[in-house]
gemmi code that builds the backbone of each chain (N, CA, C; Angstrom):
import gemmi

chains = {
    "A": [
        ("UNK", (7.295, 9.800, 17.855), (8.319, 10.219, 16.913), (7.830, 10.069, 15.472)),
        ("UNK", (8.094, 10.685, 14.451), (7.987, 11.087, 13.073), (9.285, 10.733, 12.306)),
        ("UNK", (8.864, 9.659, 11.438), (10.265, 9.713, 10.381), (9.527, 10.465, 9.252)),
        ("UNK", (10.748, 11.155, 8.710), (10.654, 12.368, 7.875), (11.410, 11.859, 6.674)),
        ("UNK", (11.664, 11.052, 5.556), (12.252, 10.636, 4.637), (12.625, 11.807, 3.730)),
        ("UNK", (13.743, 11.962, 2.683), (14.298, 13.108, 2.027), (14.197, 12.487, 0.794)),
        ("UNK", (14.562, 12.968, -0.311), (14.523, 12.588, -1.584), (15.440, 13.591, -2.334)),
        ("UNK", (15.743, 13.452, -3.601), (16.589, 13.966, -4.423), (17.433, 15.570, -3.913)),
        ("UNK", (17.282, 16.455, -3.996), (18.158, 17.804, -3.489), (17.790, 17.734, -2.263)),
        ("UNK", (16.816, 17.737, -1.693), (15.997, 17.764, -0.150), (17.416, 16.710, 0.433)),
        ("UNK", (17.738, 15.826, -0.353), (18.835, 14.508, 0.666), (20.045, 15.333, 0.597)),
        ("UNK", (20.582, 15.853, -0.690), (21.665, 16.198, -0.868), (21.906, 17.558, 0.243)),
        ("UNK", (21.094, 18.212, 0.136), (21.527, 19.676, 0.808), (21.117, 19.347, 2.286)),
        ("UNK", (20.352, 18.654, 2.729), (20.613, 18.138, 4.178), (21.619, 17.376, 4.384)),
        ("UNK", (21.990, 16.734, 3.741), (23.200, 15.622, 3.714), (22.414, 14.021, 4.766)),
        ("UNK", (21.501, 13.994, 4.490), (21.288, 13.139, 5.241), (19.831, 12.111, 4.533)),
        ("UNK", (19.370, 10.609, 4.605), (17.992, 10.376, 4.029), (16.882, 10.161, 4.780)),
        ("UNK", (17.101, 10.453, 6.128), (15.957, 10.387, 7.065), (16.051, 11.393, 8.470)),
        ("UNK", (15.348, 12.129, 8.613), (14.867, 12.782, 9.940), (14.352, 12.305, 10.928)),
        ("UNK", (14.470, 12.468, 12.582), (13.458, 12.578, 13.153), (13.109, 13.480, 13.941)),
        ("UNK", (11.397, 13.585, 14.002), (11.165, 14.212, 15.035), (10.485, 14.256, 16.263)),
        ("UNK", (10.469, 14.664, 17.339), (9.521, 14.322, 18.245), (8.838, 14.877, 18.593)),
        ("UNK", (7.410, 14.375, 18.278), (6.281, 14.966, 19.019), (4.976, 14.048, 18.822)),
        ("UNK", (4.115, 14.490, 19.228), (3.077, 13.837, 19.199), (2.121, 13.822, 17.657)),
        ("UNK", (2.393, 15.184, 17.457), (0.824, 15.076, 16.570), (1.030, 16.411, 16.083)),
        ("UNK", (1.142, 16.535, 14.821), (0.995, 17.901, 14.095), (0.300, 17.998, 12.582)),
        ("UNK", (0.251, 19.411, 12.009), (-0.211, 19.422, 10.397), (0.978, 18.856, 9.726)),
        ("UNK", (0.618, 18.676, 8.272), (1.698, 18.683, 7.565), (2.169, 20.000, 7.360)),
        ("UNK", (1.771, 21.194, 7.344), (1.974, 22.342, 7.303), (2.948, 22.569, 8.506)),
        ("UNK", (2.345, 22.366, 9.420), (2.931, 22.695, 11.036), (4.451, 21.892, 10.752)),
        ("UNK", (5.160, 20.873, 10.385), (5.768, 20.198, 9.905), (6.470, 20.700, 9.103)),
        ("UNK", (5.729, 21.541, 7.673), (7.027, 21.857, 6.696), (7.673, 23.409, 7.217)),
        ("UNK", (7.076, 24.061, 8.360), (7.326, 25.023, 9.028), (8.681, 24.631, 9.830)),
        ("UNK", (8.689, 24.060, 10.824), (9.427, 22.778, 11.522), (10.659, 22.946, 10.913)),
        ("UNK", (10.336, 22.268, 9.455), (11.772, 21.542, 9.032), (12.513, 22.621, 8.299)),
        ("UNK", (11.346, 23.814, 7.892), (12.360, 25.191, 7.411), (13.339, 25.799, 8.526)),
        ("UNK", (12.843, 25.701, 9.715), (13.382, 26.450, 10.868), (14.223, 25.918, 11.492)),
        ("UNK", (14.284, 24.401, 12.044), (15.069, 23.695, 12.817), (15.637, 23.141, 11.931)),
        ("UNK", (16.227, 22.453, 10.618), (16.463, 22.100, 10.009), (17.453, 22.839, 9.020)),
        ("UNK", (16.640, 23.880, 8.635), (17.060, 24.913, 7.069), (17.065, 24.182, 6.114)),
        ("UNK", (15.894, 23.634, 5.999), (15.851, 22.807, 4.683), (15.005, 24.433, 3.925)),
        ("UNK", (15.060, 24.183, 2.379), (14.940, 25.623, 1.765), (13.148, 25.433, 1.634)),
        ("UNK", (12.495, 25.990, 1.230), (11.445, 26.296, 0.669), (10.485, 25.300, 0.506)),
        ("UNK", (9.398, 25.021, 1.110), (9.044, 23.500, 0.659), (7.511, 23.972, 0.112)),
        ("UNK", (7.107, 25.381, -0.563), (5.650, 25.318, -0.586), (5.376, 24.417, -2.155)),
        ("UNK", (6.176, 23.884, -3.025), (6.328, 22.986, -3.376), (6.503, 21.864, -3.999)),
        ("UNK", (6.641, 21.301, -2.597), (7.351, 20.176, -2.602), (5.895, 19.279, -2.037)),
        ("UNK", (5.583, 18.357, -2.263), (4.282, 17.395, -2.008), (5.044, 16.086, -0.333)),
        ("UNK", (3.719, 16.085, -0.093), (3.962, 15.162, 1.486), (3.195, 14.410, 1.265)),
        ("UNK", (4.026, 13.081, 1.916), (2.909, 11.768, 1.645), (3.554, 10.975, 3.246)),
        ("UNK", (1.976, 10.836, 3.378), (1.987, 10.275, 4.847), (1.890, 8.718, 5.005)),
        ("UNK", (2.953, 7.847, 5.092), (2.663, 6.302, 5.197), (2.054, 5.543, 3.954)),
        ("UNK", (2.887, 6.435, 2.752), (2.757, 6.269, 1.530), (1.730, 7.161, 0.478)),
        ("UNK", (1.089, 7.708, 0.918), (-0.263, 8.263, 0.188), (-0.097, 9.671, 0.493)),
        ("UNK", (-0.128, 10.422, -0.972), (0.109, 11.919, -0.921), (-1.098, 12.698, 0.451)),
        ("UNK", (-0.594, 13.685, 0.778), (-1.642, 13.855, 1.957), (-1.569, 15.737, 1.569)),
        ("UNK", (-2.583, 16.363, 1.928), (-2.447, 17.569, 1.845), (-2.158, 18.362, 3.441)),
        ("UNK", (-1.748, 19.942, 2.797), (-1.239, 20.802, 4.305), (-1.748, 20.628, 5.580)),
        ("UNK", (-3.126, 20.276, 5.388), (-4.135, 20.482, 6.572), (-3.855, 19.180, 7.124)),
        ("UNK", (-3.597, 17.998, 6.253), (-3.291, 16.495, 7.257), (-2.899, 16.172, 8.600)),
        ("UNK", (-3.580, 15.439, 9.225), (-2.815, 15.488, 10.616), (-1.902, 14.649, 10.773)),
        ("UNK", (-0.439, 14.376, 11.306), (0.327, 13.502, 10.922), (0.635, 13.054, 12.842)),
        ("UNK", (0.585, 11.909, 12.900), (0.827, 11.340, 14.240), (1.882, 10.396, 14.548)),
        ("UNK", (2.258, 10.672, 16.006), (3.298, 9.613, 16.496), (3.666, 8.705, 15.634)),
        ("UNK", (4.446, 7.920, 14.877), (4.544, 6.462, 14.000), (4.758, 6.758, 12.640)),
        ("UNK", (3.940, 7.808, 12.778), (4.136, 7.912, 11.007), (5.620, 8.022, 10.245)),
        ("UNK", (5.389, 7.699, 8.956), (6.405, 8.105, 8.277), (5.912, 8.832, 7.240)),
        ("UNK", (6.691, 10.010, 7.280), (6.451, 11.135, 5.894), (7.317, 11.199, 4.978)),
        ("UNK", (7.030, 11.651, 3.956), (8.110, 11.524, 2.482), (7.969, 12.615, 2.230)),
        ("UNK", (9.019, 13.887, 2.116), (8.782, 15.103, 0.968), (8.923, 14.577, -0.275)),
        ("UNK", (8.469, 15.060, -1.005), (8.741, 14.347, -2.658), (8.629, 16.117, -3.418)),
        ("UNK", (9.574, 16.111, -3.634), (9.844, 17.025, -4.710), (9.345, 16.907, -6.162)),
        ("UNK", (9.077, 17.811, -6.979), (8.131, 17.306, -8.355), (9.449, 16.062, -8.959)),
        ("UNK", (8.396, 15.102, -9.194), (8.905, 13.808, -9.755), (9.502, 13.427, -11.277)),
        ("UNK", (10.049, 12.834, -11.523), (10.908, 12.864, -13.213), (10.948, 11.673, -13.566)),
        ("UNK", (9.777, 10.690, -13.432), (10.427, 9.127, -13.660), (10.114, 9.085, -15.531)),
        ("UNK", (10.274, 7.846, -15.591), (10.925, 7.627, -16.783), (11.926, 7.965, -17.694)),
    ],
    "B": [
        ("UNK", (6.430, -13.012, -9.232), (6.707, -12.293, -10.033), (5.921, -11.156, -10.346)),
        ("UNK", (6.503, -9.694, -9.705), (6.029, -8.555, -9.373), (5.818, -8.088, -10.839)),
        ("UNK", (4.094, -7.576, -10.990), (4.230, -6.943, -12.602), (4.375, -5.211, -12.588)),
        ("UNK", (4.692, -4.731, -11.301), (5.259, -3.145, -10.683), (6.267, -3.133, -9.905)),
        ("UNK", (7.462, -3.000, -10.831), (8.375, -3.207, -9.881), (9.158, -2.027, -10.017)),
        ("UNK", (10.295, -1.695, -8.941), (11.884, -0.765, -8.978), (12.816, -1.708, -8.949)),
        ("UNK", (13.818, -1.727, -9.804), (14.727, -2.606, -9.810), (16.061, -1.844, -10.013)),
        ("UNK", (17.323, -2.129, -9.775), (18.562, -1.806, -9.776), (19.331, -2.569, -11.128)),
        ("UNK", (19.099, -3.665, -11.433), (19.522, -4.785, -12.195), (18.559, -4.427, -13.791)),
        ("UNK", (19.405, -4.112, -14.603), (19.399, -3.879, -16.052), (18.042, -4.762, -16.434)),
        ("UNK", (16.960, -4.324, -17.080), (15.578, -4.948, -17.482), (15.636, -5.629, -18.634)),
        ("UNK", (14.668, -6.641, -18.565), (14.706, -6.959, -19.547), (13.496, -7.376, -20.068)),
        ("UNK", (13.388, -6.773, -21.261), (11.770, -6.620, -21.733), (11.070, -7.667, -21.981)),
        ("UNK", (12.098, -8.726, -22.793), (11.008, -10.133, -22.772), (10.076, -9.803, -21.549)),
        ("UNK", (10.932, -9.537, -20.564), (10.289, -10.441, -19.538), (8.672, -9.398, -18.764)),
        ("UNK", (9.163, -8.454, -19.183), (8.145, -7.537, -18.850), (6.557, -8.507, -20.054)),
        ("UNK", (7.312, -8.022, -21.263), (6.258, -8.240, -22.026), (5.491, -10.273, -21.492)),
        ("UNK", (6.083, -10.697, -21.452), (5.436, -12.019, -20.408), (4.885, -12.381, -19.957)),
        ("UNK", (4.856, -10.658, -18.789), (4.298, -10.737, -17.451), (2.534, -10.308, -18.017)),
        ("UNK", (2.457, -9.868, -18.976), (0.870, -8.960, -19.916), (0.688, -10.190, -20.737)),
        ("UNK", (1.191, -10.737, -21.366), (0.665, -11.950, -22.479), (-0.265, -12.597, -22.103)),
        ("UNK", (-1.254, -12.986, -22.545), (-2.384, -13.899, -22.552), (-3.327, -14.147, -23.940)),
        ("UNK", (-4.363, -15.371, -23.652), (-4.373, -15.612, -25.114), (-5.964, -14.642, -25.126)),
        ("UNK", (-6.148, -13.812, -24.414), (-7.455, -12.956, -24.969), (-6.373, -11.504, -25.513)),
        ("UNK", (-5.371, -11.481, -25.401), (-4.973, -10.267, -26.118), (-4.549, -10.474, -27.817)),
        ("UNK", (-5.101, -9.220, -28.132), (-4.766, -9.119, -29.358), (-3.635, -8.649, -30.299)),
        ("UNK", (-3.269, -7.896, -29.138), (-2.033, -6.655, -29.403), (-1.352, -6.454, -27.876)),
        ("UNK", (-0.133, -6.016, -28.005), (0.774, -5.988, -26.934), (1.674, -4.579, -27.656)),
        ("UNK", (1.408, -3.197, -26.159), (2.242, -2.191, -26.843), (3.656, -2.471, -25.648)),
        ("UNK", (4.192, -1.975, -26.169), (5.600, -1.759, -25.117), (6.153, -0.471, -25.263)),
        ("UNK", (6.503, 0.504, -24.406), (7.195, 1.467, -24.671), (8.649, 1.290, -23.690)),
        ("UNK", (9.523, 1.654, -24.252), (11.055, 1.755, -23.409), (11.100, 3.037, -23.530)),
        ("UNK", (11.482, 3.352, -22.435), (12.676, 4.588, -21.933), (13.766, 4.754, -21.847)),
        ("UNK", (14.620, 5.259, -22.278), (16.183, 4.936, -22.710), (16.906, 6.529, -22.431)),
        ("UNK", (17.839, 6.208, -21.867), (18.800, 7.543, -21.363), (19.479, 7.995, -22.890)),
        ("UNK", (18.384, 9.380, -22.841), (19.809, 10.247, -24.244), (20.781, 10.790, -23.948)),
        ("UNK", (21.525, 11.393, -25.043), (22.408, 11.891, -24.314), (22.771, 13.449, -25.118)),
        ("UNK", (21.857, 13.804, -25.346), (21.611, 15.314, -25.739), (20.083, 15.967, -25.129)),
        ("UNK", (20.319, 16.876, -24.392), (18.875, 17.611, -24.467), (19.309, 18.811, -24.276)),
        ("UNK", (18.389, 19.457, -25.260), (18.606, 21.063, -25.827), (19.773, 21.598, -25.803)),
        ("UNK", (20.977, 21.196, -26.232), (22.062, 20.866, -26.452), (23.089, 20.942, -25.382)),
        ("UNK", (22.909, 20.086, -24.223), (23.796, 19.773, -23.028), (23.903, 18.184, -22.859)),
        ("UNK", (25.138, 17.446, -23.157), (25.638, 16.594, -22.885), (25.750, 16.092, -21.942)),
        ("UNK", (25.170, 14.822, -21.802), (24.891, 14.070, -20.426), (25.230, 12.521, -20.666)),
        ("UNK", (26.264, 12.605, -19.720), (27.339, 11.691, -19.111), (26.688, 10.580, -18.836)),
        ("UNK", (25.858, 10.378, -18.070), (24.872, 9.284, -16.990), (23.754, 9.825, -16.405)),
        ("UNK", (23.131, 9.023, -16.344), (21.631, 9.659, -15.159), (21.575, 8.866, -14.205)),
        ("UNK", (21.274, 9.416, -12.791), (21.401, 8.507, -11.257), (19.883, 8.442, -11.457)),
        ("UNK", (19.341, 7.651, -11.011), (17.940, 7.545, -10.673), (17.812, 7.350, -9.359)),
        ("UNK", (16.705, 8.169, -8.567), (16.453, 7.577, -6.992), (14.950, 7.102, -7.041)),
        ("UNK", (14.848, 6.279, -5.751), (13.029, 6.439, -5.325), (12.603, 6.332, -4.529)),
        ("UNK", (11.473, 6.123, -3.776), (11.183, 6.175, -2.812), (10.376, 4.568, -3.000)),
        ("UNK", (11.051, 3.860, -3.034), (10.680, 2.300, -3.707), (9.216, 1.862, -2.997)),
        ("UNK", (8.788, 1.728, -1.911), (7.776, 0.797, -1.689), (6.471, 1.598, -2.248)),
        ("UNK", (6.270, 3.509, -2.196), (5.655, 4.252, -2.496), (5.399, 3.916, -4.090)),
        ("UNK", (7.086, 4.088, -4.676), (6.779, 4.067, -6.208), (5.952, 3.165, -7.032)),
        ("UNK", (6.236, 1.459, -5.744), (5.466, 0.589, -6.541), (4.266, 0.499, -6.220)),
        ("UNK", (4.059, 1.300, -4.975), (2.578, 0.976, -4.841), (1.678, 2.100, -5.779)),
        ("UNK", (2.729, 3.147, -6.026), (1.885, 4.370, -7.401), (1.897, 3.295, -8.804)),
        ("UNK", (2.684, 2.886, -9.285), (2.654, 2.199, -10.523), (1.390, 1.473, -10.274)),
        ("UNK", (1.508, 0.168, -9.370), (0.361, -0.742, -9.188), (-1.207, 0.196, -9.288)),
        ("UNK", (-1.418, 1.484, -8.617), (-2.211, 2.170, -8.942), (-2.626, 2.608, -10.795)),
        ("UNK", (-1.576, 2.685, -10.970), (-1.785, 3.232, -12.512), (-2.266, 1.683, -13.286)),
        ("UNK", (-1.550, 0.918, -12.984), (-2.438, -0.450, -13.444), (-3.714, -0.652, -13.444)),
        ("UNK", (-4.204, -0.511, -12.181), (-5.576, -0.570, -11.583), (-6.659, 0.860, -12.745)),
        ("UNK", (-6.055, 1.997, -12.441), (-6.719, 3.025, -12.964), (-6.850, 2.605, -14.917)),
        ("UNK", (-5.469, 1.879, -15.144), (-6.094, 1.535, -16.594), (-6.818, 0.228, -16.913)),
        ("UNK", (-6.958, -0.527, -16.293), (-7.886, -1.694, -15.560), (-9.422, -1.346, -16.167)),
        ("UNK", (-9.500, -0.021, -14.984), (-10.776, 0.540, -15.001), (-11.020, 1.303, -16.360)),
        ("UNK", (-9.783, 1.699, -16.834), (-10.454, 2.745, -18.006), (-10.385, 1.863, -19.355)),
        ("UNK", (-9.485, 0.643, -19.374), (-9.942, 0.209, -21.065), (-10.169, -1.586, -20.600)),
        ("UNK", (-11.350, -1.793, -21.391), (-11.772, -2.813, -20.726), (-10.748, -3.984, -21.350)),
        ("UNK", (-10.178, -5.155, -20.587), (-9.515, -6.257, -20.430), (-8.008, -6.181, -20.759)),
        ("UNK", (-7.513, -4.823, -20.249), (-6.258, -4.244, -20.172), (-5.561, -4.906, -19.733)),
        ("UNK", (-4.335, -5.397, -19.527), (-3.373, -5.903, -18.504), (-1.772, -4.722, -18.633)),
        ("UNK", (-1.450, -4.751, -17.120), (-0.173, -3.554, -17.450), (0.864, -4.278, -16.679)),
        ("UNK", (1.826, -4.044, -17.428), (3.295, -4.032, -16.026), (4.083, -3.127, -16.471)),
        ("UNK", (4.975, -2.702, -15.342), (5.675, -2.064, -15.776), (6.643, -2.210, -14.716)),
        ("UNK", (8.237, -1.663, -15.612), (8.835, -2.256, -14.510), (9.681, -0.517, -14.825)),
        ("UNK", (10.310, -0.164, -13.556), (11.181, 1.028, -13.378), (12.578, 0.853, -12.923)),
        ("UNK", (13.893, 1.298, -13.297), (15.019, 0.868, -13.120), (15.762, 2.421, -12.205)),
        ("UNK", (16.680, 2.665, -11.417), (17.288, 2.877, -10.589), (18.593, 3.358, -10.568)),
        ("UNK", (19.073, 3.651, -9.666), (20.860, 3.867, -9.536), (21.457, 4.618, -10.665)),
        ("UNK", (22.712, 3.937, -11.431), (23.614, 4.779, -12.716), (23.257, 3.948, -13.479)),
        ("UNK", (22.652, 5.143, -14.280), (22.552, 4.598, -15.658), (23.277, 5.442, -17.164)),
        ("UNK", (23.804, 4.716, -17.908), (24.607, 5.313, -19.092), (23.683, 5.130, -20.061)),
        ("UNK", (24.161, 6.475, -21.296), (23.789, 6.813, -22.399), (22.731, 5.402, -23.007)),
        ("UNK", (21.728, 5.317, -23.208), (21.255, 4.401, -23.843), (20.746, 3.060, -23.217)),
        ("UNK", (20.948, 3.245, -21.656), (20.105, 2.048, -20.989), (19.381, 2.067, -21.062)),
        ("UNK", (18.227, 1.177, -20.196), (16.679, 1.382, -20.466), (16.617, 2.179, -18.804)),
        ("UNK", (15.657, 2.787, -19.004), (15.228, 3.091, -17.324), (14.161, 2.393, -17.444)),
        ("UNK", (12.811, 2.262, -18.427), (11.534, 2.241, -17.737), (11.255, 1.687, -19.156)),
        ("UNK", (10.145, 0.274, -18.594), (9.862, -0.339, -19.807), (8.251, -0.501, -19.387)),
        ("UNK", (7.088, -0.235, -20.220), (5.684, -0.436, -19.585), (5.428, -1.184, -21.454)),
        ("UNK", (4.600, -2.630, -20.581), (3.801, -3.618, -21.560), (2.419, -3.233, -21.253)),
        ("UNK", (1.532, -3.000, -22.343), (0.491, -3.325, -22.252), (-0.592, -4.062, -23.495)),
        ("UNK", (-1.437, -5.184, -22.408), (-2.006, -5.770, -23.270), (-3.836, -5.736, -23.725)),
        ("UNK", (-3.748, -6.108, -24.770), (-5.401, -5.703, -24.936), (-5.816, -6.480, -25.707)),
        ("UNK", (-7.162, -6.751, -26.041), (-7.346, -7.557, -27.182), (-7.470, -6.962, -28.616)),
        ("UNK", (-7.852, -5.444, -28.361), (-7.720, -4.531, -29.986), (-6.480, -3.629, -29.413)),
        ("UNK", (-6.057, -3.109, -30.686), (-5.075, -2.462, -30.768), (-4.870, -0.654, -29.951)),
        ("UNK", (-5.474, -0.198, -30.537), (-6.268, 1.011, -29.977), (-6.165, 1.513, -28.943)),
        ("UNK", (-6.117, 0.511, -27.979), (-6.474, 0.506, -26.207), (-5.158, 0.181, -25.747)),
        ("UNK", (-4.717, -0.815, -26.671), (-3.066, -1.026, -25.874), (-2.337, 0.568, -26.307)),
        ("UNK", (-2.182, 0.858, -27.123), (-1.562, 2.284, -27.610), (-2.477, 3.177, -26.059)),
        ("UNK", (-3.283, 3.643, -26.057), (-4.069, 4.588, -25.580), (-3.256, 4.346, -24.129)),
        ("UNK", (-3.597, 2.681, -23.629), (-3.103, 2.962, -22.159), (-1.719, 2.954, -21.951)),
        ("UNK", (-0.911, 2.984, -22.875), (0.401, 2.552, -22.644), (0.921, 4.338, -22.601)),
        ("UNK", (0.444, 4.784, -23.460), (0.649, 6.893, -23.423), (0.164, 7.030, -22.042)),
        ("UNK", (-0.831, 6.655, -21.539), (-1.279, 6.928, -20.230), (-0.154, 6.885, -19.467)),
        ("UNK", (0.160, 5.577, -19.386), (0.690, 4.705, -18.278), (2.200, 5.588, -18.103)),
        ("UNK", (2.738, 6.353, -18.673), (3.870, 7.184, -18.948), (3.899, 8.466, -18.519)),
        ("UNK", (2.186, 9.021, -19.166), (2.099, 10.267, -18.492), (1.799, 10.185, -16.570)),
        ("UNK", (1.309, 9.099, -16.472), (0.884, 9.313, -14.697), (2.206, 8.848, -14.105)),
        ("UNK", (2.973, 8.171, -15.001), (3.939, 7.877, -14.197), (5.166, 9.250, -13.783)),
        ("UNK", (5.296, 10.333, -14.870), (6.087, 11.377, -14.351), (5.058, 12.263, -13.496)),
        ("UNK", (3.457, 12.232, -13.360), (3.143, 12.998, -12.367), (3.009, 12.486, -11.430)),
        ("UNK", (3.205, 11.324, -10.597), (2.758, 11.385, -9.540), (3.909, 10.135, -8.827)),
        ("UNK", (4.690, 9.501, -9.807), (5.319, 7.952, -9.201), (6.716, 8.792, -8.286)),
        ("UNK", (6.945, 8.501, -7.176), (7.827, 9.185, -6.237), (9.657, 8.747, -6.728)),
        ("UNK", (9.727, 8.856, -8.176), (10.995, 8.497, -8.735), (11.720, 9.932, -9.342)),
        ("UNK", (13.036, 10.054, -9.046), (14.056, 11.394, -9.133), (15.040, 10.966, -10.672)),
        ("UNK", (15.260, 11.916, -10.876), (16.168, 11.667, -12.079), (17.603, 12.708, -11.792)),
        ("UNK", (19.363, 12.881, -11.750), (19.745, 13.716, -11.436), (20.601, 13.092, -12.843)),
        ("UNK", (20.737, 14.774, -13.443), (21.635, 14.662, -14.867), (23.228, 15.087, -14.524)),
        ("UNK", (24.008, 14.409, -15.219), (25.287, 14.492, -14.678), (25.922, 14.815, -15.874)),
        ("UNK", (26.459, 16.025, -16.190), (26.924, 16.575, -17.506), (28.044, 16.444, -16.953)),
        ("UNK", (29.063, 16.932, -18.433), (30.913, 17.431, -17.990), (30.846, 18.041, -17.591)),
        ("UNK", (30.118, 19.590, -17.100), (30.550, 20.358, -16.155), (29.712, 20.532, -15.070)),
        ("UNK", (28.840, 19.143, -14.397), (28.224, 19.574, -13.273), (26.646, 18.612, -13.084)),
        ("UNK", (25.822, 18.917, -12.533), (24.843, 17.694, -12.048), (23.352, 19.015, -12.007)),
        ("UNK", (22.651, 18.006, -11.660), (21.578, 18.390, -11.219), (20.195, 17.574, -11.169)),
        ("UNK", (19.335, 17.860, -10.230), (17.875, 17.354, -10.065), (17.282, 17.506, -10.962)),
        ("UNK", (16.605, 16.403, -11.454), (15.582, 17.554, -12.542), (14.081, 16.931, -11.850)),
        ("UNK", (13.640, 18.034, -12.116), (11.895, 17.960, -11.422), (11.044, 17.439, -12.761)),
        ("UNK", (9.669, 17.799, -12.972), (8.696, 17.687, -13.913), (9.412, 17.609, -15.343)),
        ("UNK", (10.014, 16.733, -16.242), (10.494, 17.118, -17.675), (9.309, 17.611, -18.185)),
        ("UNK", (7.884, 17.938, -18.417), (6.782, 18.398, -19.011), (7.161, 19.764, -18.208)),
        ("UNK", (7.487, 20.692, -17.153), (7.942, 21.654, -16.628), (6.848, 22.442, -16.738)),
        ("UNK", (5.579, 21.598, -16.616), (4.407, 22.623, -16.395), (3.273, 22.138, -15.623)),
        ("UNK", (3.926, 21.610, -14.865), (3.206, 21.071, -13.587), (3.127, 21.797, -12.629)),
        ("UNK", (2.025, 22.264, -12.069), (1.999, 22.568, -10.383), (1.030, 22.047, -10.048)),
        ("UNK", (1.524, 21.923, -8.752), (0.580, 21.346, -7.592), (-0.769, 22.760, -6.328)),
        ("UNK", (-1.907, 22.897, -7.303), (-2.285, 23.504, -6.885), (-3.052, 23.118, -5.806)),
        ("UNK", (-3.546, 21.941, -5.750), (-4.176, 21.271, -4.541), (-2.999, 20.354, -3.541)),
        ("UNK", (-1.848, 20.850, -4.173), (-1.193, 20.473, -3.138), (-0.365, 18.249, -3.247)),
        ("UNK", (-1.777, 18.094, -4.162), (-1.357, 16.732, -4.578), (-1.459, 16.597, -6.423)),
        ("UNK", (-0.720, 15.501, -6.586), (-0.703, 15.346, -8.137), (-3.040, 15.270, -8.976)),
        ("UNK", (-2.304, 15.760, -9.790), (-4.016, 15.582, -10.568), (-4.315, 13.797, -10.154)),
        ("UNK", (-5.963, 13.913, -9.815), (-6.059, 12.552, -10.129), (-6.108, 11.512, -8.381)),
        ("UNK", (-5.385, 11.906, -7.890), (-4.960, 11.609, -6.125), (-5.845, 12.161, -5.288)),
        ("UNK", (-6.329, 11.227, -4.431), (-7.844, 11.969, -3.777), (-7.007, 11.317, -1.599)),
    ],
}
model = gemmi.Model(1)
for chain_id, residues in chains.items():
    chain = gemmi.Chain(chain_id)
    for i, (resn, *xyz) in enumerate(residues, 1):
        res = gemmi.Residue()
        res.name, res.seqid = resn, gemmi.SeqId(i, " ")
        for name, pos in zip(("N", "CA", "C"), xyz):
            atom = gemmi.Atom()
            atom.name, atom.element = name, gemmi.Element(name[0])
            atom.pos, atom.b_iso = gemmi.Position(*pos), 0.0
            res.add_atom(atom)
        chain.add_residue(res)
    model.add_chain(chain)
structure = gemmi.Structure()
structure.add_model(model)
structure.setup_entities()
C-alpha cells in the first residue's frame, strides 16, 4: 500500500489529507495518472512528488510502504 | 532546542536569534516575515498557513547546511509558523550569524529565497470576498526538471 498525502487545493478539492493505494510498485508518473482517473484530482503536470520526504522525479519508482506528498508550487514565508 | 522548526505557537525572535549567537560572530542578520494586509490592492483578512511539517523541517535544516557550505562559519535557524495568522503576525523569522557582516546579509537573502522554492509550506489568502491558494509569490517559477532548482 502507498500513502499519498494532499496539500493545499489538492486537500481541499478532494476533501480529504491522505490517500491510499494498493499496489505493489509503480512510477511516479504511473501514479499521477492513477490519481487523475480514479480519484479526479485535476491536473498534476505541475505539481512536484516527493517520495518519503525527498522530491523525486516522474520516472521514480515508488514501492509498497512508501509515502508520497504532492506538493503544489510552495509559498512559505 | 530545534534551530528548524514549524511551529503553531506565535515566535519569538529573541529566541530564534539565541539559537545563532556565539562569541566568534560578528554580526547577526534577522529577517521577519509578517502578514500584510494589502497586495496589489486586495485586502486580506488572515492568512492560513499549511505544511507538510517533518518534510518542511527537514528542507529548512537543508538550507542551513547548504549555507554552512557556502559562507564560511555561518550559523542559521530559522523558525516557520503555521495555522491563522492576522494582519501583522510574524510567519517566518530566519537568524543568521557570521563573524563579518556581509555574509550574514548574503545568507540570510538566501535563506528566504530557497525557502519559497522548495520548503513544502502553503499559504491560503482569505479576503472579504473569498480565499485562495497561492502558489510561487515570485510567480515565475517552473519546474522544468520536475524538481525545485538546486535538489538532486
Amino acid at each position: 500500500m502507498i500513502e499519498v498525502l494532499l496539500f493545499a487545493h489538492l486537500r481541499d478539492g478532494v476533501g480529504t489529507a491522505k490517500l491510499e493505494i494498493n499496489t505493489e510498485s509503480l512510477t511516479v508518473e504511473q501514479l499521477k495518472d492513477k490519481l487523475v482517473h480514479d480519484f479526479g484530482l485535476p491536473d498534476l503536470d505541475r505539481v512536484m512528488v516527493a517520495i518519503n520526504e525527498e522530491y523525486a522525479s516522474n520516472q521514480d519508482q515508488i514501492k509498497n510502504g512508501d509515502t508520497v506528498a504532492l506538493i503544489p508550487h510552495v509559498s512559505g514565508g | 532546542m530545534k534551530r528548524f522548526e514549524i511551529v503553531e505557537a506565535p515566535i519569538d525572535v529573541q529566541q530564534v536569534i539565541d539559537k545563532v549567537s556565539s562569541r566568534e560572530a560578528g554580526a547577526i542578520t534577522t529577517f521577519i516575515g509578517t502578514v500584510r494586509e494589502w497586495t496589489k490592492g486586495k485586502r486580506t483578512v488572515y492568512l492560513e498557513y499549511q505544511a507538510y511539517v517533518p518534510m518542511a523541517e527537514k528542507k529548512l535544516a537543508q538550507i542551513g547546511t547548504e549555507i554552512e557550505e557556502k559562507w564560511d562559519k555561518a550559523k542559521v535557524a530559522i523558525s516557520h509558523r503555521i495555522g491563522h495568522l492576522d494582519i501583522s503576525d510574524i510567519a517566518v523569522v530566519i537568524a543568521v550569524s557570521s563573524p563579518h557582516r556581509k555574509a550574514a546579509y548574503e545568507a540570510n537573502e538566501y535563506a528566504i529565497e530557497r525557502i519559497k522554492e522548495m520548503v513544502p509550506i502553503w499559504k491560503k489568502e482569505n479576503w472579504d470576498n473569498g480565499e485562495s491558494w497561492i502558489g510561487d509569490q515570485r510567480e515565475n517559477t517552473s519546474y522544468p526538471t520536475g524538481r525545485p532548482e538546486g535538489e538532486k
